[in-house]
N, C-alpha and C positions, 0 to 999 in steps of 0.2 A: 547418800548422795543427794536426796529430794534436800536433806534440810541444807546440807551445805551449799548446794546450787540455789537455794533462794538466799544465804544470808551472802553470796555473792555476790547475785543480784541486787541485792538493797542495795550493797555499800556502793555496788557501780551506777545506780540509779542516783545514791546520796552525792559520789564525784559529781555527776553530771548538773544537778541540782545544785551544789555549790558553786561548780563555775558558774551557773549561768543567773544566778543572783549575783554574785561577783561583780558579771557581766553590767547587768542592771544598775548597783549602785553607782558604780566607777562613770557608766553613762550619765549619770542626771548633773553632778558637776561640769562635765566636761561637756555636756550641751549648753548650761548657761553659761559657760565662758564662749563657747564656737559665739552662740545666738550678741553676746554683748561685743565680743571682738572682730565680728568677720560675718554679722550678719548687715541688717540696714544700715546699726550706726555707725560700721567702718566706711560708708561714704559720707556722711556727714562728717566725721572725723578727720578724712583725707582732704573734703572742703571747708574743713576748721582751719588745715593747717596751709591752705594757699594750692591743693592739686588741681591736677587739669583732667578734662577725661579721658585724656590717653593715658596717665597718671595712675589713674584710678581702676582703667581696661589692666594696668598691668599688675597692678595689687591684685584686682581680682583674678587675675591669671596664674599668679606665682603657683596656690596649691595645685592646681593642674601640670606645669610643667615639673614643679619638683615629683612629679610619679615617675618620672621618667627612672629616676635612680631606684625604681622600687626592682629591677635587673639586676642592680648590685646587692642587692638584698635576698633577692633569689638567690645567688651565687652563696655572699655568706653565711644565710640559714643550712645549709650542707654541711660547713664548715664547723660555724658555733650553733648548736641545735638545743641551746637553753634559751628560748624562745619567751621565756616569763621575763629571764632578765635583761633580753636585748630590747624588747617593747617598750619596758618599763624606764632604760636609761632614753633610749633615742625617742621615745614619746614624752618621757618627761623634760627634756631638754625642746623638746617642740614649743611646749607650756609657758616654761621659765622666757625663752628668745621670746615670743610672739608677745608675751607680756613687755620687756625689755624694747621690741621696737614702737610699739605704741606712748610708754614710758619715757623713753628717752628724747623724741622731738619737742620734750615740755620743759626741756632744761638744756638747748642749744640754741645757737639763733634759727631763728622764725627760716631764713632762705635755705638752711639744710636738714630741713626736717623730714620734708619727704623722702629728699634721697637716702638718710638713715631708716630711715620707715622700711623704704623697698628693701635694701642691704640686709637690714637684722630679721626682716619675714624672709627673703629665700633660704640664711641659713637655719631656720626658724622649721620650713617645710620642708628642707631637706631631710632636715632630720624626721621629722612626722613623716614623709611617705615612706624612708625605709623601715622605721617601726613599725608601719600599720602592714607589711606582709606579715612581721611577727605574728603580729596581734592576729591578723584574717584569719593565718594558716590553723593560730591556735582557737581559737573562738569555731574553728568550721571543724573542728576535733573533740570541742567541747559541748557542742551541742549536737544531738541523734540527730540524723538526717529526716526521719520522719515528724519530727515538731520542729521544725529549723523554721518555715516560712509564718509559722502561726506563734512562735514563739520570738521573730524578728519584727512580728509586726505588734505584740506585745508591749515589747522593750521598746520601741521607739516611737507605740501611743505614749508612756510611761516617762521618756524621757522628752518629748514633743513638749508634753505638758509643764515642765521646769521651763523651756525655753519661752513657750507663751507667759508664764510671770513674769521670770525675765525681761520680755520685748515691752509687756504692759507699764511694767512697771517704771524702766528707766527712757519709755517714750512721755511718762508724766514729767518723772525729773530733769531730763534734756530742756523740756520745755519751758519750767520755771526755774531753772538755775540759770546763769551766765553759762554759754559751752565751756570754757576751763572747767569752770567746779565740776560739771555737770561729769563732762569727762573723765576729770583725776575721782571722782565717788566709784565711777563705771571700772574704770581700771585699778580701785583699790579690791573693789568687788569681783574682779576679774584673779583678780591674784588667789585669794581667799582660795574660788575656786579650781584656781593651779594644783593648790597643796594639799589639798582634800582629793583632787584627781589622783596626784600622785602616789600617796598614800592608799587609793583604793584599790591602784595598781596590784598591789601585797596580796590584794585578797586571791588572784586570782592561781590557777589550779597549773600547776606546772608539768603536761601532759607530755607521755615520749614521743618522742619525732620520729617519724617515717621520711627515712633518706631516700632519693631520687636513685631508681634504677640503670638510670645511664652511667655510663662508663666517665663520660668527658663531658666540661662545660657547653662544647659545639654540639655534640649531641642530645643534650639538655634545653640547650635554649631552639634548638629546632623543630623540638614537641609538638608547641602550642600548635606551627606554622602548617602542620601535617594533617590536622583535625580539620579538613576543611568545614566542618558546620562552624567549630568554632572562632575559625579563619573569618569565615563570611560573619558570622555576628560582631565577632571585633571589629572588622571594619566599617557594616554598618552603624555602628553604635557611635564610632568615631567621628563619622562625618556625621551623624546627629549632636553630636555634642557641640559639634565645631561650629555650626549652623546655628544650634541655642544659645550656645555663647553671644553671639552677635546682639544677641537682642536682651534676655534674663537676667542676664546679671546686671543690668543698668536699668532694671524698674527703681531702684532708688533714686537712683542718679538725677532719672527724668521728672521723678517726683520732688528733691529736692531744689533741684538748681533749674529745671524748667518750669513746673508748674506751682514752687512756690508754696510745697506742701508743708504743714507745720509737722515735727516731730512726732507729736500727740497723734495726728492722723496718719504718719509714717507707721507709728507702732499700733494702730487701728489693726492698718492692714497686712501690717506682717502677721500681726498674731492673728487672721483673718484666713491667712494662709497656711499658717501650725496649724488651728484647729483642723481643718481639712485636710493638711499632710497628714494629722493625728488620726483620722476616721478613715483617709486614705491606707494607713498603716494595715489599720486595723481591717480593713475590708479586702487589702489585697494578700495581708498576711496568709487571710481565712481561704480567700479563695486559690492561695498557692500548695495549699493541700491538696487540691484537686484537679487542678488544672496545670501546666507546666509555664515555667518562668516567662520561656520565650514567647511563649504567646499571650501570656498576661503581659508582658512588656511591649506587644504589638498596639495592645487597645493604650497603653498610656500615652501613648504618639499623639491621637487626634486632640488629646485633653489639653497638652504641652500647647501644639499648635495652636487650638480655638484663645488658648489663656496671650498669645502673642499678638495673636489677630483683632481679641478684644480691645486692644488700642484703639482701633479703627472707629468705636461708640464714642468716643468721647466727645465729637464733635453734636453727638443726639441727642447724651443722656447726661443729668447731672453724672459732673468728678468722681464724686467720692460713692456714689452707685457702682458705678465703672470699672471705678478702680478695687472696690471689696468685689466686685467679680471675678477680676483676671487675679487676683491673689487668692481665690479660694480657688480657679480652677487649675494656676500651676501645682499650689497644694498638693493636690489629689492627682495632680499628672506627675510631679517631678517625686512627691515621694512616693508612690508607687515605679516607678521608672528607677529609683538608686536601688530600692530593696529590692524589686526582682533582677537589675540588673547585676547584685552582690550575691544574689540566693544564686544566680545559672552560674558566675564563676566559682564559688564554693562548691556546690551541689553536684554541677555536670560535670565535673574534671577528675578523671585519676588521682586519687589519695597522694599517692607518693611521690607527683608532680605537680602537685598542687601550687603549688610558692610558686612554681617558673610560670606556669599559667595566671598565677593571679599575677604576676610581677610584668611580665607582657602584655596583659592587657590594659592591664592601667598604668603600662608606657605610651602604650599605644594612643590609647583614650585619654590620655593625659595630654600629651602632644596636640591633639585635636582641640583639645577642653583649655589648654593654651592662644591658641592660633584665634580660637572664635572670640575673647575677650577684646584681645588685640586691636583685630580689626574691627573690632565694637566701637574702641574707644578711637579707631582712626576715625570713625564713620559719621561719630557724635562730634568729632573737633570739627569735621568738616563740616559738617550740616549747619554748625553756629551761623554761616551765612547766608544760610538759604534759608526758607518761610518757615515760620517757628513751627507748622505742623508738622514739619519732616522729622524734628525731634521727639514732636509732642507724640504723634502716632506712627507716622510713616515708615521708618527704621522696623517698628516692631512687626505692625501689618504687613509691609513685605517679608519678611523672615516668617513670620506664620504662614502665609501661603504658600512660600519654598516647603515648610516644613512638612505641611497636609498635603503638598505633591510628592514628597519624599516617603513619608509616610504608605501614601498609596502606591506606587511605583514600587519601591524598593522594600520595604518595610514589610510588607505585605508577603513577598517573596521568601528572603531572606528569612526572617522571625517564624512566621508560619508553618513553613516547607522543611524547617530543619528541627521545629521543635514536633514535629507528627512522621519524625523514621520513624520505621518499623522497630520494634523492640530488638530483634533482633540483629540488625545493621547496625544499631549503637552499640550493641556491645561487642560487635566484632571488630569494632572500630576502636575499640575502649572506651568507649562513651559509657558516662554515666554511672560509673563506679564512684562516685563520692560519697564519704564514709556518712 
């Protein structure tokens, strides 16, 4: 029994180990494509081709509200429970579209480009958010729960690092080519790594699925709504996103079209901001071994905040001081804030209703993570006529002060309180059975 319970062992140690290089490879394409298509240069891109910043609020809104369909994806993972090959088609077709609508505004006239833009990214993210429960459900199966936080913040120092080449490198070529060229190199280079994504897809390990105990879809989708810790964290999580929104996703924006920033120093400080998501990765993976999600995701609040609020310097200190500040501190706030916020929906939630819980929350938070850009980009059209500082800092500065009062108030509450039950209450609860 001793020898054949170790040669067990190996081989389920060796599964686990395969996936989760799998994991790794499929990741470093698919971050230099996210970083070239949908990171700094997708506003510059959108103000190549003539957008507005309501325009641009709603680009960067679409992967947000397309989560919403990650419901319907809960429902069909029940149904089709081959989870390697539904990932692989509805992610790969994510790839192929989001290439396609970048692609395509270069070969119609100049006045419908965006609107093609916006049209072939929603179906673009549609299909990526019902994939990615695929992918969560399988990936939180693939990796032991005991190395998950130290082993997620591994993988995304590892692939962090591909994206910072990335940002460096075609922040040099934006600069000295014409934007066309600049652009069609970026989008051939974008393609490259589609097919290599997609292909790495293969690698990965095609694990059984654990179907949901409920009887009926109503009874199913009622779950999440009963957990009230996890009730109360979705929602505050919600209205923080909703709130970030208003202000994060238009650090480009303000740096392009208001303050007149070159390319070169665009991709300064994005990659300014990887390195430190990278070290952030890496510091909060480590400490998610010993501490719980929810309250590592408590301290990433003031970081978020202070990196919002740091608009408010620039009126003291040189620019580009300033600005490599609040890009190293969202860094270390916003990528410690997505991993722990991805380690507690994996982690804390019932095995075998996992998908309905991830698929609600990031409706949920999606919805919010929508609403915030939005009103971002109503907030920036309107400001155009008011004193350029309201662009320059204003907008951000107040959103970080809501945020550091949000944070304290509520955050505090919330996060804290539900991540220190007693051992016992969570699992009376069901809490905290994730495999």
């Amino acid at each position: 029994m001793g020898i054949f319970g170790k040669k067990r062992s190996v081989r389920k140690h060796s599964a686990y180990r395969g996936g989760m290089i799998a994991a790794i490879l499929e990741g470093i394409p698919a971050i230099i494509m996210f970083q070239l298509l949908g990171g700094p240069f997708v506003t510059g891109y959108l103000l190549y081709l003539g957008a507005t910043s309501l325009q641009v609020g709603i680009v960067l809104a679409i992967p947000s509200l397309a989560n919403m369909l990650q419901l319907v994806a809960a429902l069909l993972i029940q149904r089709f429970t081959n989870r390697k090959l539904l990932f692989t088609v509805l992610c790969g077709a994510h790839r192929l579209l989001w290439l396609a609508a970048g692609v395509l505004p270069m070969f119609i006239p100049r006045e419908l480009g965006v609107s093609v833009y916006i049209a072939v990214c929603i179906v673009a993210f549609m299909s990526q958010a019902m994939g990615s429960v695929f992918w969560t459900s399988l990936i939180a199966d693939m990796v032991p729960a005991k190395v998950r936080g130290r082993y997620l913040g591994i993988r995304n120092t590892i692939l962090w690092a591909g994206g910072c080449i990335a940002i460096m490198v075609f922040g040099q070529l934006l600069d000295r080519l014409p934007e066309r060229q600049g652009f069609e190199i970026m989008y051939m280079v974008a393609a490259v790594c589609a097919v290599l994504d997609i292909a790495f897809f293969l690698l990965y390990p095609n694990r059984p699925f654990e179907k949901s105990q409920q009887s009926g879809t109503k009874e199913m989708l009622a779950i999440p709504f009963r957990h009230k810790p996890f009730l109360k964290s979705m929602l505050f999580i919600s209205l923080w996103l909703f709130l970030q929104g208003i202000s994060v996703p238009f650090y480009s924006y303000v740096m392009l079209n208001v303050m007149n920033v070159s390319y070169n120093w665009i991709a300064i400080a994005t990659m300014t901001q990887n390195v430190a998501m990278m070290a952030g990765y890496f510091m909060w993976g480590n400490l998610n071994a010993k501490i719980g999600s929810k309250t590592l995701l408590f301290w990433t609040l003031p970081v978020i905040a202070a990196a919002c609020m740091g608009w408010g310097l620039l009126p003291l200190f040189p620019d580009m001081g300033v600005l490599l500040l609040i890009h190293a501190l969202i860094g270390i706030g916003t990528g410690g804030f997505n991993q722990l916020m991805f380690n507690f929906v994996i982690g804390d939630t019932p095995k075998s209703e996992r998908p309905v819980f991830i698929a609600v929350f990031y409706a949920l938070t999606g919805l919010a993570g929508f609403l915030g850009p939005l009103l971002g980009g109503a907030i920036y059209r309107l400001s155009v006529d008011m004193p350029v500082w309201v662009q320059l800092f204003g907008v951000s500065l107040g959103v970080g002060v809501v945020l550091l009062a949000v944070a304290a108030l509520i955050g505090s509450k919330v996060l804290l309180d539900s991540d220190t039950l007693p051992r016992r209450r969570r699992k009376a609860a069901g809490w905290g059975r994730g495999a």
